[in-house]
C-alpha positions as CSV (number, residue, x, y, z in Angstrom):
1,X,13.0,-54.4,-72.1
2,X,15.9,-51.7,-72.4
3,X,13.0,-49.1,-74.1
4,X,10.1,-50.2,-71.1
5,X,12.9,-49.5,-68.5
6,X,13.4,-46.1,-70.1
7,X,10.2,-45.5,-70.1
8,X,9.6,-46.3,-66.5
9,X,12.0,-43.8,-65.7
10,X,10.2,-41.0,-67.3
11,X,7.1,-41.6,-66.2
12,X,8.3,-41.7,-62.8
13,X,9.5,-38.1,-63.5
14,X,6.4,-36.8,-65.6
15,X,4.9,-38.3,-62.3
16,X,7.0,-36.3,-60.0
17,X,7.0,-32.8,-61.8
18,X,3.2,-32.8,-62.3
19,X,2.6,-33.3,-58.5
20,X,4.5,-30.6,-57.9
21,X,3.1,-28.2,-60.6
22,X,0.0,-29.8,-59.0
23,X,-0.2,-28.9,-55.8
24,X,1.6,-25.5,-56.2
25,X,-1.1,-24.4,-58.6
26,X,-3.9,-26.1,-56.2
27,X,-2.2,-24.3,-52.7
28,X,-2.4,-20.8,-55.3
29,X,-5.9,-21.5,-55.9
30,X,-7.1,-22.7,-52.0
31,X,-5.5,-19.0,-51.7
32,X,-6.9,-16.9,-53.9
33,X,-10.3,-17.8,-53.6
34,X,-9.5,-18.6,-49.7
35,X,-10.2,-22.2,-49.7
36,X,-8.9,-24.1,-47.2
37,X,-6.4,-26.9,-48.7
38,X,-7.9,-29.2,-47.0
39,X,-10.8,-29.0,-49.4
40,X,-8.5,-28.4,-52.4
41,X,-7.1,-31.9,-51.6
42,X,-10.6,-33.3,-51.0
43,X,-12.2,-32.6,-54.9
44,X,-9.8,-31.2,-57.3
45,X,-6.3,-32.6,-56.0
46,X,-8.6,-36.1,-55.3
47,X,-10.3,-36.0,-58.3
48,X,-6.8,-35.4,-60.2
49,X,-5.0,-38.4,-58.5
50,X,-8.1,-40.7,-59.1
51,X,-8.0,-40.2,-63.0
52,X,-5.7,-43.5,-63.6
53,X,-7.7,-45.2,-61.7
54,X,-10.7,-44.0,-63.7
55,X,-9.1,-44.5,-66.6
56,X,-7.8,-48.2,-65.9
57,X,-11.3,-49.4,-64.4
58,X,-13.7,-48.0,-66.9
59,X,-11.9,-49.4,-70.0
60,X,-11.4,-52.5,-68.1
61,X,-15.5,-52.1,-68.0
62,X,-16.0,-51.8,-71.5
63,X,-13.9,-54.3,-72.5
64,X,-16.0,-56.5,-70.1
65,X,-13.2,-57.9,-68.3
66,X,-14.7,-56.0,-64.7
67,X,-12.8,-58.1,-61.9
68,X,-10.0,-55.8,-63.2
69,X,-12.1,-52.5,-62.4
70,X,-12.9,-53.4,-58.4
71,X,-9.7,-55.3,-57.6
72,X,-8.1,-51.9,-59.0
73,X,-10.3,-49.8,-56.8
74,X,-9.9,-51.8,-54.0
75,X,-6.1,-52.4,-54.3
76,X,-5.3,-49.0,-54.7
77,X,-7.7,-47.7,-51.4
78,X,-5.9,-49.9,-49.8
79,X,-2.0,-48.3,-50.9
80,X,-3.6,-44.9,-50.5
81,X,-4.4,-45.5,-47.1
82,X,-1.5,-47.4,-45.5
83,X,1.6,-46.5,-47.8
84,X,0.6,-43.0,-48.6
85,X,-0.4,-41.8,-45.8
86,X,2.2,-44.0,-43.8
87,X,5.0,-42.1,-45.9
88,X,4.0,-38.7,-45.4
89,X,3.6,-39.6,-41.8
90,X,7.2,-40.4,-41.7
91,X,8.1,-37.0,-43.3
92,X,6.1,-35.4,-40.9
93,X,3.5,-36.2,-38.2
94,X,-0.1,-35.9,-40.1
95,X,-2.3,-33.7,-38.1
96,X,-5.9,-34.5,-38.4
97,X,-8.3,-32.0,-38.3
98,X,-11.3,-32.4,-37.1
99,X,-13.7,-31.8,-39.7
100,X,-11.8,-34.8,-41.6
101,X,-12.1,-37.1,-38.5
102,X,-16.2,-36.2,-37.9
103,X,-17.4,-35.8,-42.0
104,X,-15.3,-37.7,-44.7
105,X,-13.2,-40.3,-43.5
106,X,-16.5,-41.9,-41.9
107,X,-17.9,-41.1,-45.0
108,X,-15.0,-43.1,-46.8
109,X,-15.7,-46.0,-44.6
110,X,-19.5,-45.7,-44.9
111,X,-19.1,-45.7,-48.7
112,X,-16.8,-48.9,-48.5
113,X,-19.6,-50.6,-46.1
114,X,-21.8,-49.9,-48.8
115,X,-20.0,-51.9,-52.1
116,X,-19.4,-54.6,-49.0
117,X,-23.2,-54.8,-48.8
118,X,-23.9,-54.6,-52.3
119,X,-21.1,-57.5,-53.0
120,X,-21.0,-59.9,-50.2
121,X,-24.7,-59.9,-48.2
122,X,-27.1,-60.6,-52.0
123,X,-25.8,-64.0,-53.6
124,X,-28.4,-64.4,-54.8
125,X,-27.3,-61.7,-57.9
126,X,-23.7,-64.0,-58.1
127,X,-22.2,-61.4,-56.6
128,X,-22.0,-58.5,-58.6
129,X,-22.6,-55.2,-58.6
130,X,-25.5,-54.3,-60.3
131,X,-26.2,-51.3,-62.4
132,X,-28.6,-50.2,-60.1
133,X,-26.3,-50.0,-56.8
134,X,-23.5,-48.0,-59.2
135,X,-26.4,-45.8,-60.0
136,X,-26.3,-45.8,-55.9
137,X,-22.7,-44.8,-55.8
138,X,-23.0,-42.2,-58.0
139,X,-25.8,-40.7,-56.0
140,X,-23.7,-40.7,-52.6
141,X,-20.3,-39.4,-54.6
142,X,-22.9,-36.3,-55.9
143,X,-24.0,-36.1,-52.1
144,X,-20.1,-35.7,-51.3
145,X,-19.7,-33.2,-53.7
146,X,-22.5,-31.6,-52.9
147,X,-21.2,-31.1,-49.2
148,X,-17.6,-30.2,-49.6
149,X,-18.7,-27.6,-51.4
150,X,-20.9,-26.3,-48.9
151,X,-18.3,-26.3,-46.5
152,X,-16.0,-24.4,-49.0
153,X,-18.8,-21.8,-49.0
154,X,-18.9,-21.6,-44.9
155,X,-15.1,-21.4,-44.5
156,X,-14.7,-18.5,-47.3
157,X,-18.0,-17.0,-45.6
158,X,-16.4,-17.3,-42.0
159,X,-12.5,-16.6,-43.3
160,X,-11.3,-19.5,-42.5
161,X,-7.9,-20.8,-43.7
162,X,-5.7,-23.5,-43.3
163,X,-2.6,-22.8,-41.1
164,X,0.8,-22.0,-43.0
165,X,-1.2,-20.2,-45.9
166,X,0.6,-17.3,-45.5
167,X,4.1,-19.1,-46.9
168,X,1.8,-20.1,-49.6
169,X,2.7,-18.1,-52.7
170,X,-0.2,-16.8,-54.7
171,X,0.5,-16.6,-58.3
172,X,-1.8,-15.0,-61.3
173,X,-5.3,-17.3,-61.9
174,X,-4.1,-17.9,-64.9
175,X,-1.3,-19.4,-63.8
176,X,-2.5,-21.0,-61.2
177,X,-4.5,-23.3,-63.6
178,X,-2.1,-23.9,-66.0
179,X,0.0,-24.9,-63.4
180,X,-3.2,-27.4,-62.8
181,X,-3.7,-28.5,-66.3
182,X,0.2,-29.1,-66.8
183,X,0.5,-30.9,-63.5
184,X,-2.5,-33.1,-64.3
185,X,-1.7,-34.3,-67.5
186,X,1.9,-35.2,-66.4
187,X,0.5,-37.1,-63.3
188,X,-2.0,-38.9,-65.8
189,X,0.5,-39.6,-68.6
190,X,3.0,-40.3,-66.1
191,X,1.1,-43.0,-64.3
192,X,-0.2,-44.4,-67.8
193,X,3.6,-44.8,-68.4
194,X,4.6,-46.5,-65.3
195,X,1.9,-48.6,-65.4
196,X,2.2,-50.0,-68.6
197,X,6.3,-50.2,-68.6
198,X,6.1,-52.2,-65.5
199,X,3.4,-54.4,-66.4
200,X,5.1,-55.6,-69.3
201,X,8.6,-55.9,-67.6
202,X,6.4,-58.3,-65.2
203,X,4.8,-60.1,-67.3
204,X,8.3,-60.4,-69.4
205,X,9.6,-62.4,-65.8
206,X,6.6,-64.3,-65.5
207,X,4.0,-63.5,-63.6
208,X,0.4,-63.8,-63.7
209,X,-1.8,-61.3,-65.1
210,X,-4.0,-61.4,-61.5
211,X,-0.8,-60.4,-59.7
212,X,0.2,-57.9,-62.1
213,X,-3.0,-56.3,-61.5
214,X,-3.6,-56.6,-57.8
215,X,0.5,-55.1,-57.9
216,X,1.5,-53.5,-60.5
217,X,-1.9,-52.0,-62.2
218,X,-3.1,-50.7,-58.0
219,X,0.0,-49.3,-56.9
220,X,0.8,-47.9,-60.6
221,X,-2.5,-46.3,-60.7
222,X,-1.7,-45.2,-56.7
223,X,1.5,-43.3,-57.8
224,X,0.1,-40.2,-58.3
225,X,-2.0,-39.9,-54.9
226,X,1.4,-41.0,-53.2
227,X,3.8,-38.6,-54.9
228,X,1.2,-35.4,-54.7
229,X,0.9,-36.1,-51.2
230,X,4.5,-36.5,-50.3
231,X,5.6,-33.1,-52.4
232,X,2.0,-31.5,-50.2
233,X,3.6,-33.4,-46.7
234,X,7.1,-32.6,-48.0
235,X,5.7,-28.7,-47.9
236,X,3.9,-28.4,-45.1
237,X,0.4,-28.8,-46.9
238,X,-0.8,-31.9,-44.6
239,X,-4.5,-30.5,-44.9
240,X,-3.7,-31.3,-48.3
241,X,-2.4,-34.9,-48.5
242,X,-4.4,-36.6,-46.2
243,X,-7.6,-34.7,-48.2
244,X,-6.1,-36.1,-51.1
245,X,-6.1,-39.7,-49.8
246,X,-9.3,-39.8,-47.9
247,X,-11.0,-37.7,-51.1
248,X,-9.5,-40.4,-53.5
249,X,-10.3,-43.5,-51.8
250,X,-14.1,-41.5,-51.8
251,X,-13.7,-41.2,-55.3
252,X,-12.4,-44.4,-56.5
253,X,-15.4,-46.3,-54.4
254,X,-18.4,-43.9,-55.6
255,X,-17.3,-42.6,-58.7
256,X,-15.6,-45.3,-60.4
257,X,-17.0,-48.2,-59.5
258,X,-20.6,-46.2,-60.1
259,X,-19.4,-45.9,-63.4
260,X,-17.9,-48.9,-63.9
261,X,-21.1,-50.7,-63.0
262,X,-23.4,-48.5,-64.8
263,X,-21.2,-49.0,-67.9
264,X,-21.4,-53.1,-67.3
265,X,-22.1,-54.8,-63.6
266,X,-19.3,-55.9,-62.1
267,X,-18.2,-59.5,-61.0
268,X,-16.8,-59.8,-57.9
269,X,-14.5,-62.6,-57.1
270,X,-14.1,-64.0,-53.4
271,X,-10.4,-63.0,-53.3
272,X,-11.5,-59.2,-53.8
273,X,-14.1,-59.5,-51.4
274,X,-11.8,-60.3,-48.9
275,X,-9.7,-57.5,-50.0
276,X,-12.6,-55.4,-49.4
277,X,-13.1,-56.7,-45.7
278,X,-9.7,-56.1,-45.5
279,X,-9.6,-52.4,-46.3
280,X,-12.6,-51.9,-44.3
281,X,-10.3,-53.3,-41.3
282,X,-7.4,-51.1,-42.3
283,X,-9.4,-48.0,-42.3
284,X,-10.8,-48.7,-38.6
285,X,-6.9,-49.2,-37.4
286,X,-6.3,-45.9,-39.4
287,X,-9.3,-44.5,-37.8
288,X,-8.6,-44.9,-34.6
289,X,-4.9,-44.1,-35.4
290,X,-5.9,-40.6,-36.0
291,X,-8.6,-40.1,-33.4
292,X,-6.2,-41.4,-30.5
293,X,-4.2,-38.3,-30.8
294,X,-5.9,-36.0,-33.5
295,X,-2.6,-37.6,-35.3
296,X,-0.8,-39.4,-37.4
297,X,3.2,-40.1,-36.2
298,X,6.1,-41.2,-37.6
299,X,5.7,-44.3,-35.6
300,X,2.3,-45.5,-36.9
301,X,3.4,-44.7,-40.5
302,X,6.4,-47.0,-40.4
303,X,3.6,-49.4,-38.7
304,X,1.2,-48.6,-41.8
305,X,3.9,-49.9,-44.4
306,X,4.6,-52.5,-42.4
307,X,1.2,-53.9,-42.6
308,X,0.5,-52.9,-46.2
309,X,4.1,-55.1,-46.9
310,X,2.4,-58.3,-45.1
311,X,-0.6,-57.8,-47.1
312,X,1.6,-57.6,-50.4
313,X,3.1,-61.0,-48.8
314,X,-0.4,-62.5,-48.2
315,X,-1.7,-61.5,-51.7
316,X,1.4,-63.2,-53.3
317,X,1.0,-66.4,-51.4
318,X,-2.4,-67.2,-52.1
């Protein structure tokens, strides 16, 4: 117990010194090539923050035990988008641009309207999804890709950059991505760690392994997307950690449940479809949060992790 405990404690820091190796490097990158952070946070911060998740759900695919990989998914869209982004609201009010509010976080609801489709409306397949609709997923994550870097393209094209980029310091290339590559594989192992510690001091006070991973494997996996964005919200890169949440919950739908499926198709159990309706709810009230007032405030972040903590109750109680 004494040597999990100790090793919570240093993931928890590999955790917090990669994000901010992280998303220095990334804010020295979005300069030098003059990239707004916004799209920074959308693919390579996103795609950085999404690799426990990755990891988690596709060996939880090829072991066949596949419930794992979606409630994961699910579990930790749902802690990206409420506690995440309700915690670096509370820092500091989360302006929403509106590029975000028109393109991707429809898109990140669209995406989640499709897995709804493809696991609630066919019973007839038991529902699952199919290697077929990952195959789908995978197309509209390429699509994503596709676009963001278009925009990238336009914004260097038309000099666009995101505001307080002149604090930003630009460091050497070089640097700049070993600042990446360090900060990345200290959020990875860092999250690997906590994960793992915590699950077994969990399971070491009893509890089941379906709570441990709706709990400790979703918000463990999470970690990362929530301690990048706070150290981005903590300095002023907003553009970048609410790209990072919107571009991760994007990610873990498209990419990894499309490989995940391919890999193996994926049972669905009623509990996680209902999680799914669920985070299709929360991302309307989220929506509509940051298209009231092209804003996020410390008010309706306190409300965010107030609702996330009554769905933690709800999940326990069932």
């Amino acid at each position: 117990m004494f040597l999990n405990l100790c090793l919570l404690v240093f993931g928890f820091f590999l955790l917090i010194k990669g994000a901010d190796l992280f998303v220095d490097g990334s804010s020295s990158v979005a300069k030098l090539l003059k990239v707004p952070t916004l799209i920074i946070g959308l693919t390579i911060v996103a795609m950085g923050t999404s690799a426990p998740e990755c990891a988690v759900s596709v060996a939880a695919s090829l072991k066949g035990e596949n419930s794992l990989a979606i409630s994961n998914v699910i579990g930790s869209n749902i802690f990206n988008l409420l506690v995440v982004c309700g915690c670096c609201a509370f820092i500091k009010p989360l302006e929403v641009k509106e590029n975000l509010l028109k393109k991707e976080f429809p898109y990140s609801i669209f995406v989640g309207v499709i897995l709804l489709i493809f696991v609630a409306f066919f019973p007839f397949k038991n529902y699952t999804v199919m290697r077929i609709e990952g195959v789908i997923l995978l197309v509209l994550f390429i699509l994503f890709i596709l676009n963001t870097i278009r925009q990238s393209l336009n914004a260097r094209n038309q000099n666009i950059v995101s505001e307080g980029m002149e604090e930003i310091k630009a460091m050497p290339l070089w640097k700049s991505l070993l600042f990446i590559i360090v900060g990345l594989i200290g959020i990875i192992f860092g999250g690997d760690l906590v994960v793992n510690s915590a699950s077994y001091i969990a399971s070491e006070f009893g509890f089941s392994q379906t709570f441990i991973g709706l709990t400790v494997v979703a918000v463990g996996t999470s970690l990362p997307e929530l301690v990048t964005s706070f150290v981005a919200s903590k300095k002023g890169e907003n553009d970048m950690a609410l790209g990072n949440v919107i571009g991760s919950n994007i990610f873990n739908i498209t990419l990894i449940i499309g490989v995940a499926s391919v890999i193996s198709s994926i049972s669905v159990t009623f509990e996680s479809i209902m999680d799914l309706v669920l985070l299709m709810v929360m991302n309307v009230v989220v929506f509509f949060f940051c298209k009231s007032k092209r804003e996020i405030n410390k008010k309706e972040g306190i409300s965010m992790i107030l609702i996330y903590l009554i769905y933690m109750v709800y999940i326990t109680m069932r």
